[in-house]
N, C-alpha and C positions, 0 to 999 in steps of 0.2 A: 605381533607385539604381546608380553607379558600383561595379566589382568591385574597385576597387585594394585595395591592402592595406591595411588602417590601422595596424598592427603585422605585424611582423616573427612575434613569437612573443610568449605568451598561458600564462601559468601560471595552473590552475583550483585554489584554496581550497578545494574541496569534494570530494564524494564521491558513489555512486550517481544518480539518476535524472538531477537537475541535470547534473554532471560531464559524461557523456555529451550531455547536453541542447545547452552549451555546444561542446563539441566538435565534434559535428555541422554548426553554423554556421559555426564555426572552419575547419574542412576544405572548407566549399563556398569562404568567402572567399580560400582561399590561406595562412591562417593557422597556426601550426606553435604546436602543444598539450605544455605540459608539468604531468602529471598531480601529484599526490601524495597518500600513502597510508598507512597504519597496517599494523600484521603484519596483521592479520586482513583486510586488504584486498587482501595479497599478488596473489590472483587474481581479484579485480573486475573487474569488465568494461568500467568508467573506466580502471582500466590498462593494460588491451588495447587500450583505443582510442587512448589518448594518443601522440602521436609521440617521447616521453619520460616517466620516471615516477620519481618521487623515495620513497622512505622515511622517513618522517617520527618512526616512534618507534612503541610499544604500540599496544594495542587501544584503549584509552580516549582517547575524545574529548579529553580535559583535557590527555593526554601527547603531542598526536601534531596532529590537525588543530585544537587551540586552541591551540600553539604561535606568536606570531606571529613570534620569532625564525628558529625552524624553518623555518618558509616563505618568508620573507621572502631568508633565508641560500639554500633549493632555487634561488626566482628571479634571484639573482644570477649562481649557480653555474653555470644554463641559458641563461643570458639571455634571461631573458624580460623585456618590457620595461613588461608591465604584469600586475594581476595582479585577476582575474574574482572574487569572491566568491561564487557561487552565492543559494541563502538559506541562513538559519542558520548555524550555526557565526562567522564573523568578520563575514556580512555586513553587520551594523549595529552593527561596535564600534569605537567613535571613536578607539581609541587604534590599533587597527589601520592602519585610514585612513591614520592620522597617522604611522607607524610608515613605510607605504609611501611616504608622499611625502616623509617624509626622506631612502630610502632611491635619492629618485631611479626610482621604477616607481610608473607610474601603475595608479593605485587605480579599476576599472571601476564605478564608483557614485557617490552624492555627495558633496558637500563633507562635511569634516568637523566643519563650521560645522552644517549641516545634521543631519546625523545625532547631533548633540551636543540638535539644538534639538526635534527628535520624540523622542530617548531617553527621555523625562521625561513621563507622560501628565498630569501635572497642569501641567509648562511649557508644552506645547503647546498645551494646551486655555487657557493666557494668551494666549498667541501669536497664538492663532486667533482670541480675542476683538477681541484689537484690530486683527484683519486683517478683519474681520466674518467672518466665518465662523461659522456657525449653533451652536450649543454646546446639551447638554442641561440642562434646568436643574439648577443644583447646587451645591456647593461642592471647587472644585479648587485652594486654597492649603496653604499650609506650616504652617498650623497644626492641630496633631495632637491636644490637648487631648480624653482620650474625652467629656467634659462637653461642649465646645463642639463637636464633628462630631453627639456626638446632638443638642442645638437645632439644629444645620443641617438634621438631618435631617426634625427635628417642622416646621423650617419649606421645607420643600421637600414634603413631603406624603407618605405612605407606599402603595404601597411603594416604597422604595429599592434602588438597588444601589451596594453595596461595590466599589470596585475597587484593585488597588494601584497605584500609581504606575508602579512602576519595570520592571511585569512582562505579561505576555500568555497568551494558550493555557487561559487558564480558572484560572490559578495566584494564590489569594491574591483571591478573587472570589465575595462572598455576596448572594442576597435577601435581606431584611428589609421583612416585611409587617406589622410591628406593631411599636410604640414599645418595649414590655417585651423583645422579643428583640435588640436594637440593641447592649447593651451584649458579650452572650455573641460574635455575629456577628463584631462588630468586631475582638476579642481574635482572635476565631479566624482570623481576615483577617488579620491583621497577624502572628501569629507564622507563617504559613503565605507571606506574602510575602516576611517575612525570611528562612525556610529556602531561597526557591527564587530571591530578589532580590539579598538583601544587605541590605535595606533594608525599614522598616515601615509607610513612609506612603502612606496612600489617599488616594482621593478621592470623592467622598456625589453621588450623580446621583439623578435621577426614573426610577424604572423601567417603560420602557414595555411594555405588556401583549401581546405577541404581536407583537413589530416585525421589520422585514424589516431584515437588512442586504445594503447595496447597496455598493459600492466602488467607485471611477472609479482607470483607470490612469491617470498622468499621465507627462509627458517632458519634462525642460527642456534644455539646451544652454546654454556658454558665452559663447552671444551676448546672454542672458537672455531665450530664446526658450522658452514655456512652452506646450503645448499638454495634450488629455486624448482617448483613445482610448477613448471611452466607456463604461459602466458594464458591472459585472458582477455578480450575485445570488447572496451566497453564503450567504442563509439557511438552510438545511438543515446544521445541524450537531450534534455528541453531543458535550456537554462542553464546547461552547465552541467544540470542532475542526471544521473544514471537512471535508463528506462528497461532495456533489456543488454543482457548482457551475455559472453559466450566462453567457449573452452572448447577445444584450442582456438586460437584467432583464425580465422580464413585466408587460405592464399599465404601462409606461415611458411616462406622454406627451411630448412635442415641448418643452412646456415647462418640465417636470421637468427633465428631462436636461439644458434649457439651465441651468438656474436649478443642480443641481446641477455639473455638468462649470463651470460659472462658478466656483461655491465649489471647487472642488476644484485648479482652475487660482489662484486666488487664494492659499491658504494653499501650494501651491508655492512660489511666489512671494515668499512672505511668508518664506521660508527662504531664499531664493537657490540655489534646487533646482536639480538639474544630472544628468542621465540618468533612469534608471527608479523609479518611487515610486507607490504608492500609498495614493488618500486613503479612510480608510474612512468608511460613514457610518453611525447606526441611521433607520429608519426608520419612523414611526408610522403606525397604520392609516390617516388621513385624508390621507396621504401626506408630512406633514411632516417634513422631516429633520434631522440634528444630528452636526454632527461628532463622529468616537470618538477618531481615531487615521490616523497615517501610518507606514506600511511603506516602511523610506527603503532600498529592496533592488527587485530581481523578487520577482512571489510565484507559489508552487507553480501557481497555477488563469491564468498567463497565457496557456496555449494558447488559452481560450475566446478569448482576445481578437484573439491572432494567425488564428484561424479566421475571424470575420468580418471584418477587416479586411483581410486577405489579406499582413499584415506580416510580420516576423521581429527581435520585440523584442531578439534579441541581439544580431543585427547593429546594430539602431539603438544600445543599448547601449556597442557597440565603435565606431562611428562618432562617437557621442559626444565618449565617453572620449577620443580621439585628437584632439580637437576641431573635429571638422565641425560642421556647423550642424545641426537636426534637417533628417530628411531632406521633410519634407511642414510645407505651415501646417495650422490647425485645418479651414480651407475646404474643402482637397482630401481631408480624412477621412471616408469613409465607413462605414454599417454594409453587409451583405451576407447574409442572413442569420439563422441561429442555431445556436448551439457550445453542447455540452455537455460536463460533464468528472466523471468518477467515478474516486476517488481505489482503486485494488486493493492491499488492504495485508492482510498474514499476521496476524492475529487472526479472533478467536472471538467473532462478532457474541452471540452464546448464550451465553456468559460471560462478560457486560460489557465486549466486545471488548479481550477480554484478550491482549495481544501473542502471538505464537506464532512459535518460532524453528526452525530447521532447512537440511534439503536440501532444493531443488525436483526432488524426481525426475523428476516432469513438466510441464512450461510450453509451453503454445499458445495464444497470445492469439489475436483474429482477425486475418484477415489486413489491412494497413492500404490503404488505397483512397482517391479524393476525400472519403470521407464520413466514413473512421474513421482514426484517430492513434493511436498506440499509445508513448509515451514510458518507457524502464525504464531501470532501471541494473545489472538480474541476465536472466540467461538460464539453461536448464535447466542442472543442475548447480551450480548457484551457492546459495551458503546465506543464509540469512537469518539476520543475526549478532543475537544479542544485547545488540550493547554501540550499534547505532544503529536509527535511524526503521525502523520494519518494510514500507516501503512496497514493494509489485511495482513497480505502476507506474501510470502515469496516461491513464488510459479516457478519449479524446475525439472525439468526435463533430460532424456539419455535414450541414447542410440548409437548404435557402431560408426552411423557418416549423418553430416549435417542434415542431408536431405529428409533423411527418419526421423531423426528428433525436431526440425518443423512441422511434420505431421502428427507429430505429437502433441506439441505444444498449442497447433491447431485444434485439435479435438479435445483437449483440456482446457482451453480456454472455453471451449463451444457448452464445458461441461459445468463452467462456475457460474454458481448462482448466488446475487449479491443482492437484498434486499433491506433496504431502512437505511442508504448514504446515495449518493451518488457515486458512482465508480468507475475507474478508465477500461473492464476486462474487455467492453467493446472495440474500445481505439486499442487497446494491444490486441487484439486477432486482425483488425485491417493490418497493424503494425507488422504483424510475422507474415502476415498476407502479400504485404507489398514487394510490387516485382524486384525494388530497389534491394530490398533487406534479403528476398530469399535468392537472388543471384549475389549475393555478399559484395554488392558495389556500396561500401560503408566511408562516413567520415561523420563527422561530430556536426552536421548540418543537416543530415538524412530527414530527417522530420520538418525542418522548414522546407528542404527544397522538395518533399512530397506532399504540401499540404494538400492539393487536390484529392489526392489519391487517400492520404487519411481523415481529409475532414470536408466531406462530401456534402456538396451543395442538397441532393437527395437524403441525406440521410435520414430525415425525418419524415419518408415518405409514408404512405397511410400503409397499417399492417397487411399482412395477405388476406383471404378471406380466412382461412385454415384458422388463425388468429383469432379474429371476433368470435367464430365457432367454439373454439375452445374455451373463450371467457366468457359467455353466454351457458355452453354446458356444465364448466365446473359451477357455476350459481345456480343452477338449478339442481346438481348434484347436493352441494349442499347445503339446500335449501332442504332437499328432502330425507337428508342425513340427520340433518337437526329436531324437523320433523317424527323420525320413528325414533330417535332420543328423548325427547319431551313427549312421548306414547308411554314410552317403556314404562315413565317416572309417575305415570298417571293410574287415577284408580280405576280407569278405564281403558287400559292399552288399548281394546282395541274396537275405539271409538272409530266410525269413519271420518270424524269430525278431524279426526288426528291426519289424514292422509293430504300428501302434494300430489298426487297421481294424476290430478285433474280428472278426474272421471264426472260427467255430466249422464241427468238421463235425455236420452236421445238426442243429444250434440256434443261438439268437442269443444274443449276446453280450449282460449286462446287468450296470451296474454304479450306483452311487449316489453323487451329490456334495453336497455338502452346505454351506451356506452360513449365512452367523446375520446378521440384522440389527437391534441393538440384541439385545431379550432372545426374539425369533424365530428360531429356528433354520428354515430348510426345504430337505427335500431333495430332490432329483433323481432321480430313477430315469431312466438313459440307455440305450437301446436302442438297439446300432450298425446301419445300414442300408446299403446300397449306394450312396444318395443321400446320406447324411450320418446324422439320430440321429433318434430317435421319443424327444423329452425328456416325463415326467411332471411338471409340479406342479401342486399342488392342485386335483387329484384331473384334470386335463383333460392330454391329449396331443399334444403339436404336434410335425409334421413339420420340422424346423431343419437348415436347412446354410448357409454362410456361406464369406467369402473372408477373413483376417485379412492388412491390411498394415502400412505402419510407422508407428511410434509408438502405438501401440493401437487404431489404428481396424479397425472390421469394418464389414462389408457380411454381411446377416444378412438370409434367405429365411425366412418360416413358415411354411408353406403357401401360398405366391404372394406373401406380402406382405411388400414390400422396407423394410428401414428399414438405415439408418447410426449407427453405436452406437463409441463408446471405450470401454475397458476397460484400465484401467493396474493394475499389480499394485502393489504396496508391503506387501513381506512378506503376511502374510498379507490382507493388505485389496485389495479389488477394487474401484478408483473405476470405476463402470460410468454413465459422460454419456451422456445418452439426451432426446432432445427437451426438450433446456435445461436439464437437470436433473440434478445429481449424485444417486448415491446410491453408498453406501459400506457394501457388504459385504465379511464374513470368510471366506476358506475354511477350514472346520472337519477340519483334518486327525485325522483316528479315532485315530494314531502320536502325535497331541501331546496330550502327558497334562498336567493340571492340580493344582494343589493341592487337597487333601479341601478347605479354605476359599474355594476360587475365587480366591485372591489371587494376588499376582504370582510367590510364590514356586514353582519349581521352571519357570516360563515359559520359554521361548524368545524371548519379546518385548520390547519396551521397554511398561513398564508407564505411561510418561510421557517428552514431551519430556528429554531430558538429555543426561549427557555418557559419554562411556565412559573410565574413570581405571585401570583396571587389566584385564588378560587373565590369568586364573590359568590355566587349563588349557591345556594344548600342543595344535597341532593334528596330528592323528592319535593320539590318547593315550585310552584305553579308562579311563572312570570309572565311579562306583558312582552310584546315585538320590542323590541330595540333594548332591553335589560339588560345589563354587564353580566356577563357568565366567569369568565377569566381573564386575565391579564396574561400575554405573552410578551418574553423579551427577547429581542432579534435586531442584530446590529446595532445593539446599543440604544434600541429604540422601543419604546412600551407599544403593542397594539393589544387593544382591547378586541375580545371575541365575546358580541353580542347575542341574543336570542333574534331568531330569522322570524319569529311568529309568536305569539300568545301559543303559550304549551307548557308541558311539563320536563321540568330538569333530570333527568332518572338516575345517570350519575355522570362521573366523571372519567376519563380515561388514564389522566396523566395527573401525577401530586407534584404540589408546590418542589420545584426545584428539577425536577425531569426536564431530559432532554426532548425534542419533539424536532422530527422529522416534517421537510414541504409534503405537504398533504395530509399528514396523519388526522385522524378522526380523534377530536378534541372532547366531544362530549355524547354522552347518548341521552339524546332529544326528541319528543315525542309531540307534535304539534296538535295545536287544539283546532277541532274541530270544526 
């Protein structure tokens, strides 16, 4: 493909992973980026990268990047002369579009003819009927009558699914396996599409029992030139939502693919499609398939696609839009391959991957290479907001045949270290792990019918010994790191007063550390040596010495045997990664006193994600046991973090308005004596 420009400059609609995503292609092309952003995005790393960056308004999506005046007003300002949508937020909203090409900047996506005629899942599934395109059986019309959808239902056969019209992501979307529950369902479908739509009307399909869904990307151009970059597998999903996703589909034959990539190019077509879209499809066990829906945007999982193809869907995108012709026919498209892609997002797979917000204290994906991709929109230091998508970033993977690229994606997962949220990279390695997923026996239920297998009654068994060893050595590493630092600074470097070495005359130094994991406390008994420490635990003694470098990696001797260990501190917790595997212990300070109840009161800690809303106590200011120190806000709930003892306040860790991680060390406290 030719480098010339096809734009001058290129204003991005979005935020995180995408943002950056866009930009990247932007800057190889020669293209001049101008970002935009909410307060809470002030220091995003989309606005680092962008060659310009605009202010758009609040934290809230609704005030700030769903503005179309707002940005439409940024790109004039800038001159920019077209304007990228990303996904989500404006990507598929026709008045947008419409908004842009009045305003004279072109709109990087499709017509607005187009994106008017997928908005509507029960129009399109018209649309596609008469474009033939395979449909599930069912009833997809404007008549809402709960009487007449249940007979649609009795006669399409049960069981059914509910869907709404107007909406996607699982919202406003029920089973119904029997004629008596149909009436409850529906009610409950329709006020639930109306909170999240606008709007109540469904539509009644055949439920298929275990089916795969398969997607084809497609690409058109202004010359009515319509091609498909072949299929992608993105059955593996919680909730509806996309977990891991593939290129090409598994078990694909020669004629499927035609038969499908044909329908798929056809209902393009049938819209007068025009750049990036994809057609989704369900697919039954005997392999037959049925149109769902079209994403008239890019969607989140097109690296797999870009990987075997060896493409870069945004430049074809930007080529597009400026009106090149597509740059390849269907003939010269090739597969290469196979891509895989795991979605790394800040929840709690163990709590109904329940979102989790905060600071990344620590982030180190693996490193990116021929085989692995590494796509984000946050880097260390950067928080995970509350008010949007919690995602890291997107894990992806390449290899000639499936089998390699799960081994890939196995030892890249083993290699990310996520530190200051809660994060799923553990449940995605069981996930690629599991016998079901890596013999590609797939369907959009994969995950419920392996819970054993990904969410293990053990899993929270007590770490190995290798574990405690490591979290015991890096604290005495740098302890003593800190140590010949506060030497160096003195007018006496080289006081022995300065030394951890433990050197006694005529005995040896022994002291105890003590760590908790869950409701196990265990402790160390450390003996200093000339070589490094003789550490105790249960009940066995091993010779330990070690090299500590940066970002918390150690190198760690036990008697001859060499292993490579991380060890990140976050207040009192010790994420100690050790052959693939987090484990997340406490150091039990003897000085940090608890409440007679075990509760949070009188803590030092953040007893939950939250916020920090007020600092009562001064620092340097000597209080009594039980004295308000901070106020934290969590779940909408104020708890107060009192003094655990008469002591002194030394300072504070976190200012009015930080975010604050479970567990993080809230204040530094110094108890009297």
């Amino acid at each position: 493909m030719k480098a010339n420009k096809v734009f001058q400059k290129i204003l991005i609609a979005n935020r995180g992973e995408i943002a950056c995503r866009v930009i990247k292609t932007a800057r190889r092309m020669g293209i001049r980026t101008v970002a935009v952003y909410s307060e809470a995005d002030a220091g995003a790393r989309h606005v680092r990268l962008a060659d310009e960056a605009v202010l758009l308004g609040p934290a809230a999506a609704r005030e700030s990047y769903l503005v179309n005046d707002r940005i439409i007003a940024a790109a004039k300002m800038c001159g920019a002369e077209a304007i990228h949508p990303g996904y989500g937020f404006l990507s598929e909203n026709e008045d947008f579009a419409a908004a842009c090409a009045e305003s004279g900047i072109a709109f990087i996506g499709p017509p607005v003819a187009a994106i008017r005629a997928m908005g509507s899942k029960s129009a399109a599934k018209t649309l596609m009927e008469k474009a033939g395109v395979p449909l599930t059986p069912g009833y997809h019309g404007n008549q809402q009558d709960a009487d007449f959808l249940g007979k649609q239902a009795d006669a399409i056969g049960y069981p059914v699914l509910i869907k709404a019209s107007g909406g996607g992501g699982g919202k406003g979307m029920r089973i119904v396996r029997a004629a008596k529950e149909f009436a409850d369902a529906l009610a409950s479908c329709q006020r639930e599409a109306s909170a999240s739509f606008g709007e109540d009307q469904v539509l009644i399909e055949r439920y298929l029992q275990r089916p795969r869904h398969i997607e084809f990307q497609v690409f058109g151009d202004t010359q009515g030139n319509v091609v498909h970059l072949f299929e992608r597998d993105c059955s593996v999903q919680r909730r509806h939502q996309k977990v891991l996703e593939e290129a090409p589909a598994p078990g694909m034959t020669v004629e499927r693919r035609a038969a499908m990539g044909k329908a798929a190019v056809d209902a393009a077509k049938a819209v007068g499609y025009v750049g990036a879209g994809t057609v989704e499809f369900i697919v039954d066990k005997d392999g037959t398939f049925y149109f769902m829906e079209m994403n008239t945007r890019l969607q989140v999982e097109h690296p797999v696609t870009e990987m075997i193809t060896g493409l870069d869907l945004v430049e074809w995108q930007l080529r597009v839009a400026s009106g090149e012709p597509l740059p390849l026919t269907q003939k010269q498209l090739s597969i290469r391959g196979h891509a895989l892609e795991a979605r790394i997002y800040a929840e709690d797979p163990d709590k109904g991957f329940l979102p989790s917000t905060g600071k990344l204290l620590h982030l180190a994906p693996p490193q990116e290479s021929l085989h692995v991709r590494v796509d984000t929109g946050v880097e260390q230091g950067d928080e995970i907001s509350p008010h949007y998508d919690p995602m890291i970033a997107k894990l992806i993977v390449w290899d000639e045949t499936r089998e390699r690229a799960l081994a890939h994606m196995l030892q890249a997962l083993a290699q990310y270290r996520v530190v200051g949220v809660a994060n799923n990279v553990a449940f995605l390695s069981r996930l690629v792990a599991c016998p079901a997923f890596t013999q590609a026996d797939l369907d959009t239920s994969l995950i419920e019918r392996e819970q054993d297998f990904l969410f293990p009654a053990g899993d929270t068994r007590e770490p190995p010994h290798e574990a405690w060893l490591a979290a015991a050595l890096a604290e005495l590493l740098r302890e003593d790191a800190l140590a010949k630092k506060q030497a160096a600074q003195h007018p006496d470097p080289y006081s022995p007063w300065h030394s951890r070495n433990g050197w006694r005359l005529n005995s040896t130094a022994r002291r105890t550390l003590l760590f908790r994991h869950g409701e196990l406390e265990q402790p160390l008994s450390v003996a200093y040596t000339g070589q490094g420490y003789n550490i105790a635990c249960d009940g066995r003694t091993t010779q330990a010495s070690g090299q500590l470098l940066a970002d918390g990696q150690l190198r760690i001797d036990l008697e001859g045997k060499r292993l490579v260990a991380t060890v990140i501190d976050a207040g009192e917790r010790r994420h100690v990664f050790l052959h693939g595997r987090v484990h997340v212990l406490s150091r039990v300070d003897p000085l940090h006193h608890a409440s007679e109840d075990g509760g949070a009161e009188g803590s030092l800690i953040a007893p939950m994600p939250g916020k920090v809303i007020a600092l009562i106590a001064q620092p340097g200011a000597k209080v009594e046991k039980g004295a308000p120190l901070l106020i934290l806000e969590a779940m909408k709930m104020e708890h107060t973090i009192a003094a655990p003892s008469a002591g002194l306040v030394k300072s504070f860790h976190y200012n009015v308005g930080d975010q604050v991680t479970d567990g993080a060390e809230l204040v530094e406290f110094v108890a009297e004596d």
